[in-house]
N, C-alpha and C positions, 0 to 999 in steps of 0.2 A: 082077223087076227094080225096079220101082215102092218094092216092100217093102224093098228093100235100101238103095235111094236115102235113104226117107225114115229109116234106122234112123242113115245115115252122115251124114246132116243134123242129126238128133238130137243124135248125138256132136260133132259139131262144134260144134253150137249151145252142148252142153255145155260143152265143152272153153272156148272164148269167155267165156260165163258167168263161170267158175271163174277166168281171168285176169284178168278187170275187176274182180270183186270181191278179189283176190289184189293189185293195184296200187289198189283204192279203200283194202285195210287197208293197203298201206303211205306212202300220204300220210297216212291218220289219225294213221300212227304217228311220221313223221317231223313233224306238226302239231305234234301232243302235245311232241314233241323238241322243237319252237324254243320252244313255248312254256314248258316248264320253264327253257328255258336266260333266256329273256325274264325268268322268275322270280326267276331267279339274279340277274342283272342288276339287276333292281330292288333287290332282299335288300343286296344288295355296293354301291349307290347310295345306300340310308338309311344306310351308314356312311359313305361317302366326303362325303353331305352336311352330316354335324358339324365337318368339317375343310375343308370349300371355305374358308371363312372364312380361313386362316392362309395367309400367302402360303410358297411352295413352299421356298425357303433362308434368308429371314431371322427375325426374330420380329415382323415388320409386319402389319398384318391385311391382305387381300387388297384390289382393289379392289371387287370382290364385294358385300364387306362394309360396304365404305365408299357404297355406292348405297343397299343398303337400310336403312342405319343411318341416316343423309340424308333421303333422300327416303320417310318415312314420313309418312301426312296427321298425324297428331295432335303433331306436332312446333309448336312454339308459342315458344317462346326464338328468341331470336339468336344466331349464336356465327360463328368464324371459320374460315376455311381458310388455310393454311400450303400454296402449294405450293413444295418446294424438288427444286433439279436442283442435282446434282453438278457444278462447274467442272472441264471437261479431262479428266472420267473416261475416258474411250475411250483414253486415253494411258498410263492402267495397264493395262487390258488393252496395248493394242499393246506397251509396254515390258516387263512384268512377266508377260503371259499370265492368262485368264482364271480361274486359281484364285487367284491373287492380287486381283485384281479382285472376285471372288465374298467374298474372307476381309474386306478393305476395306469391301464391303455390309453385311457383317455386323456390323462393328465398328461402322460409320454408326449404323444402326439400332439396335442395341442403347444407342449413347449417348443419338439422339433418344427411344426410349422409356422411359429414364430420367431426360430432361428433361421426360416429362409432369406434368401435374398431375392429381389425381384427376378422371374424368370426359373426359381427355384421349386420344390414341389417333392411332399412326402407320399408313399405309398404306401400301403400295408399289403405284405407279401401272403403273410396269413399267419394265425396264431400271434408272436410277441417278433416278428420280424419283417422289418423296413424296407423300403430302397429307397433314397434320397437321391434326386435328382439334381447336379450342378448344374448350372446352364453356365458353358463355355469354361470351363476348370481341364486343365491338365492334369495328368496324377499328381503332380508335385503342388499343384494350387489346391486340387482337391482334398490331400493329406492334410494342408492347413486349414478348410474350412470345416472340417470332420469335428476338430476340436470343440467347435461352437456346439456342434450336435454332442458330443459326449459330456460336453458340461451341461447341458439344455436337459439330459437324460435323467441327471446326479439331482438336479434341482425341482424335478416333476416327485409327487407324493401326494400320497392320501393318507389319512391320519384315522386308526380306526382304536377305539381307548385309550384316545389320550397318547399313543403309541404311532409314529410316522413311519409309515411303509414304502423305502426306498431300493431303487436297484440301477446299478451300473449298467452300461454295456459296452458291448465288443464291437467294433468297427473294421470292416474290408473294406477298400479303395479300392477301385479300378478307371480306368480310364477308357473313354466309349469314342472309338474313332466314327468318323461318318461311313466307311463301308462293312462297319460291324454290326450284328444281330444283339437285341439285348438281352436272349438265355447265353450266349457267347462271352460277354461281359461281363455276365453274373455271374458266370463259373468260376470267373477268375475272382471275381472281390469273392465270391463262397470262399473261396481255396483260403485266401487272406485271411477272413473272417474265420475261419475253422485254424489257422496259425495263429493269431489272435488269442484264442482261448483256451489252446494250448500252450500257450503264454502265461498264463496268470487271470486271465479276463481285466475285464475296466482298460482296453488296447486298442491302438488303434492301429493297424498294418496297412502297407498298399498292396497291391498285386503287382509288383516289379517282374523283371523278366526270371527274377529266379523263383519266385513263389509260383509264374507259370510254368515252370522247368519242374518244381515239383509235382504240380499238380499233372501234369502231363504225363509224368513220367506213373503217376498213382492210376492216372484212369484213362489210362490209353486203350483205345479201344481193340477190344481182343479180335483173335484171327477165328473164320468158318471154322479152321481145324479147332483150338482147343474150346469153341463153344461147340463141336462135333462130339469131342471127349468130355466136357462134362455134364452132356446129357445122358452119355455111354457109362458114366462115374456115377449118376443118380446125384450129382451138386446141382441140377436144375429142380427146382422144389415150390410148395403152392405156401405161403403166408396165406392166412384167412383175417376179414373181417367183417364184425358182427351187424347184422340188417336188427333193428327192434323194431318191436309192436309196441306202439307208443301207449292204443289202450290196455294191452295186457300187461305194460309193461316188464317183458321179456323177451329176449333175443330168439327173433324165430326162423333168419334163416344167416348165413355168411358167405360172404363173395371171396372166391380164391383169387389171391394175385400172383401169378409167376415171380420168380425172386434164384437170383444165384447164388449160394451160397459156399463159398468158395473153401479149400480148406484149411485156408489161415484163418477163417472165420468173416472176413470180408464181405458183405453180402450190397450184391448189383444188383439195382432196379431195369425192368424192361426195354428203358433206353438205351439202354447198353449193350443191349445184347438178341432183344426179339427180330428184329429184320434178318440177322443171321443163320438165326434158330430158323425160322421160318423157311431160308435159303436152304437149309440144312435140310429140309426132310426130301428136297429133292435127289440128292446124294444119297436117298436110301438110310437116314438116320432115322429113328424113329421120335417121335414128339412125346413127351412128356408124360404120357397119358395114365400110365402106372400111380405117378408120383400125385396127379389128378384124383383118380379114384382113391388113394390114400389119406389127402387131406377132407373129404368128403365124407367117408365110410363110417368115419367112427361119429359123426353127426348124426349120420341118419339110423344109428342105431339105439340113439336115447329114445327115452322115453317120457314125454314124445318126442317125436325125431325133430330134425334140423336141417331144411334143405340147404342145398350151395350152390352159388353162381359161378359160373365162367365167364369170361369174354371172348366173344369171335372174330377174329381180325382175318381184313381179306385174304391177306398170304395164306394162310391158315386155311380159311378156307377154298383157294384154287391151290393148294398145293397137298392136301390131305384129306377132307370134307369129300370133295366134288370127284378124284378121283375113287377113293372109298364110299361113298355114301353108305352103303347097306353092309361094309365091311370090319376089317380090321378094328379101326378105333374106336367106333361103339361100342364094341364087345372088350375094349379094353378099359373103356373110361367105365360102362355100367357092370362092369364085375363083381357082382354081388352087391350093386348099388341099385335102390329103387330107382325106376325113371323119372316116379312123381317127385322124388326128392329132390330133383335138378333142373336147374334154371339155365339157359343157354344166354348171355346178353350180345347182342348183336347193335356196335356202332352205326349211326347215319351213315360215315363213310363209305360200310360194308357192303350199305344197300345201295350204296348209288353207285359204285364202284361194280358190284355182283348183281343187280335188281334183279333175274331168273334167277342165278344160285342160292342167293337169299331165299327166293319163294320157294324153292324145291327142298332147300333145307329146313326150314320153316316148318313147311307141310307132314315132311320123315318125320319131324323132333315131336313136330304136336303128335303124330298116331300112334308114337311109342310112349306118350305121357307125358312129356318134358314139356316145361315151360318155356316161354320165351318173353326176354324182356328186350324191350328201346331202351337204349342208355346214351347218356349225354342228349337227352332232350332241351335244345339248347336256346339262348336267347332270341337267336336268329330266326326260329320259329319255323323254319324252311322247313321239317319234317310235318308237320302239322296234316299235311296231305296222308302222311304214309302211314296213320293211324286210319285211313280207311280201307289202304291196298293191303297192309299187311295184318295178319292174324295175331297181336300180341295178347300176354297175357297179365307181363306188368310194363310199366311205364316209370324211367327212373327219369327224373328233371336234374338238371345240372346245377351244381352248386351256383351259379348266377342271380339263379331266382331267389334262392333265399340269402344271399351274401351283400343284394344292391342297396341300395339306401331308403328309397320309400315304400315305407307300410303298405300305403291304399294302393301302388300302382303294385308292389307283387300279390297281394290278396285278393287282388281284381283277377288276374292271370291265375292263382291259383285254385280259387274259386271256381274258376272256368273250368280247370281240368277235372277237377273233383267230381263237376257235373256231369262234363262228357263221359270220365271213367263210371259212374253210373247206369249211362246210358250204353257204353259200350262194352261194358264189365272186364274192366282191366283196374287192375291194384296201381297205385301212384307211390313209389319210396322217394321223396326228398334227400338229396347225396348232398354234403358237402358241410353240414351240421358242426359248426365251430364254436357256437353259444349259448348260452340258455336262451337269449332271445330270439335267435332264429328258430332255436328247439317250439318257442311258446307261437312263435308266426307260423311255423308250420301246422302244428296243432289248432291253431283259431282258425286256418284254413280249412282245416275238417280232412286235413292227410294225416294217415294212423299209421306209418310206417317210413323212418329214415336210417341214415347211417351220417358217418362223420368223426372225427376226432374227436369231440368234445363226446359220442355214444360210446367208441371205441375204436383203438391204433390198428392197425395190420398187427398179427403177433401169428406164433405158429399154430398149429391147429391143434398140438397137445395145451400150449396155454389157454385157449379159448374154451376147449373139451374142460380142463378143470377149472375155469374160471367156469362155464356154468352149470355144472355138477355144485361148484362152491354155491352158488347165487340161490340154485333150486333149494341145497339144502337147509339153506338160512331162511326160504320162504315158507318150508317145512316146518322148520321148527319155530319161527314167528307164530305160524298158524295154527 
């Protein structure tokens, strides 16, 4: 009896053996899979990155292009920036429809780029706004070449019944020293360019030292104390905007963005203000979190609901996360909010900056239900690794992919991801959606879910709540 036991022990022990090593070879072999396809990916990325450069519909360079062209150290010359915005364009689209709109872009650009001079170079910032690069202009030289461009603007048209569809624009001048940054430079023509059209439109300003005196004086940057007070005041608050299901065509989840809104009415974006906020909660302020589960709560109570994202920035998380983990702000952000209805999105930076913190927070968020998304999955491709260490659940790609100029080389790229998100079951949202034809690239890539200006703006989360209460009930009664 003894002898039989031990023969049946054997076999089993056998049997056991042979399974583990039988599931150890097919992880190697599915390893091996991701990581070919990881290959792929890279291979299809050295193409796509000779063409980031060109912006995606017109013949302007990207702004991509226009950073590192800029902001290179061995750069030693002066030269100008030209920012120009189109007057009233939103009126050709809303009159004429976005491919007439799009034909107009085209026409634009192509005239500004044949008003450069050699060494000169157009960029498309995004939507119907420019930066023209002078090569070796003064502000006082660059004011007169402006002119060229704003007559170059007056002269661009498309013609659509017999009817010519024209539009002025408004010109900021700045001047770009060699030891300046060019968001630094652009603030200043912005500032010009926004006196411009408070002008009249069809203008052309510089950014002299008193338009930066204004501008300085508009958006100086506030002190710990009153960004302390106005999270104490509830003027720290979440704008939302809309994620769609491209097959259902309906908005099915939106991303909160922090936003200050001040009470002249004033409202600052996160540059302005999150690094202090964040400094803030060390002083025992408390973060936002009320005004979070706020902009959230009345989504997830339609029917059917409507998740919302966040984004998790390191400060954030070593300064409130990591010491609360299992505390306080959980229980203030999910108050009366489902967990499945929230998304956590977590930057590259966050993880390579926190890689334990990330993973522990990660881990909490997934066993209380919450999702978790990579965002700014980026040209650079350098995270492509961290879609095997970390557990997500969606996968956002950076406007780059759908913004650069060749078809075949982001279809290749996006193709790829499509695949692995099958194989690894995580959801793909395309950000950054500024046309119908990256809308239509996306979709022949076989990704069912983006966001973008061209789906919809940041707005608050009552205009969002009735805009799609409006949407549902017009499907209602179509149907």
């Amino acid at each position: 009896m003894t002898l039989i036991f031990i023969i049946l022990f054997l076999l089993w022990l056998f049997v056991v053996l042979i399974f583990l090593f039988y599931k150890l070879h097919l992880g190697r072999v599915e390893h091996r899979k991701m990581r070919r396809l990881i290959e792929r990916l890279r291979l299809s990325n050295s193409k796509l990155s000779r063409y980031v450069d060109l912006d995606d519909l017109t013949a302007a360079q990207s702004r991509r292009y226009l950073v590192e062209r800029i902001d290179r150290p061995e750069r030693t010359e002066t030269h100008a920036l030209l920012y120009v915005d189109l007057d009233d364009f939103k009126t050709v689209n809303d009159t004429y429809g976005h491919d007439v709109g799009d034909a107009l872009l085209i026409e634009v650009t192509d005239a500004m780029v044949a008003a450069c001079r050699p060494g000169d170079f157009v960029a498309l910032l995004g939507g119907d706004e420019f930066c023209v690069f002078l090569k070796g202009c003064d502000l006082e030289r660059g004011g007169q070449v402006a002119h060229r461009f704003l007559q170059a603007v007056v002269e661009a048209n498309v013609e659509v019944a017999g009817r010519r569809v024209i539009r002025t624009a408004s010109i900021g001048v700045c001047e770009l020293r060699p030891d300046q940054k060019m968001e630094s430079a652009l603030n200043v023509a912005d500032a010009a360019l926004y006196e411009a059209k408070s002008k009249g439109k069809n203008q052309i300003l510089a950014g002299d030292h008193e338009v930066v005196r204004r501008m300085r004086q508009k958006q100086s940057r506030p002190s710990a104390e009153e960004v302390g007070a106005a999270l104490e005041n509830g003027e720290i608050t979440y704008f939302v905007k809309p994620i769609f299901d491209l097959e259902q065509d309906r908005i099915e989840g939106v991303e909160a963005l922090i936003r200050w809104v001040k009470p002249d009415g004033e409202i600052l974006l996160p540059g302005q203000f999150l690094d202090l906020m964040a400094d803030s909660y060390k002083r025992g302020v408390r973060p936002p979190l009320e005004a979070a589960n706020e902009a959230a709560i009345g989504f997830s109570k339609l029917d059917p609901p409507i998740y919302c994202g966040w984004n998790i920035s390191s400060k954030f998380l070593n300064n409130t996360v990591i010491p609360g983990l299992d505390a306080d702000w959980l229980k203030a952000l999910f108050n009366g909010l489902p967990p499945e209805m929230t998304v956590f999105e977590i930057v590259e930076s966050t993880v390579i900056d926190n890689p334990e913190a990330t993973k522990t927070l990660i881990k909490t968020l997934r066993s209380r239900g919450v999702r978790i998304a990579l965002d700014d999955f980026g040209i650079g491709m350098s995270n492509l690794e961290r879609l095997l260490e970390y557990p997500i659940d969606i996968l956002k790609i950076d406007r780059s992919f759908v913004q650069s100029q060749t078809r075949e080389s982001r279809e290749g790229i996006m193709h790829g991801l499509v695949e692995m998100s099958k194989t690894m079951g995580f959801q793909i949202i395309a950000e950054g959606i500024e046309t119908q034809s990256q809308l239509d690239l996306v979709r022949a890539a076989g990704i069912t879910h983006a966001q973008g200006y061209f789906l919809g703006k940041p707005q608050t989360a009552n205009y969002w709540l009735e805009e799609i209460l409006r949407q549902r009930s017009q499907k209602t009664t179509s149907g």
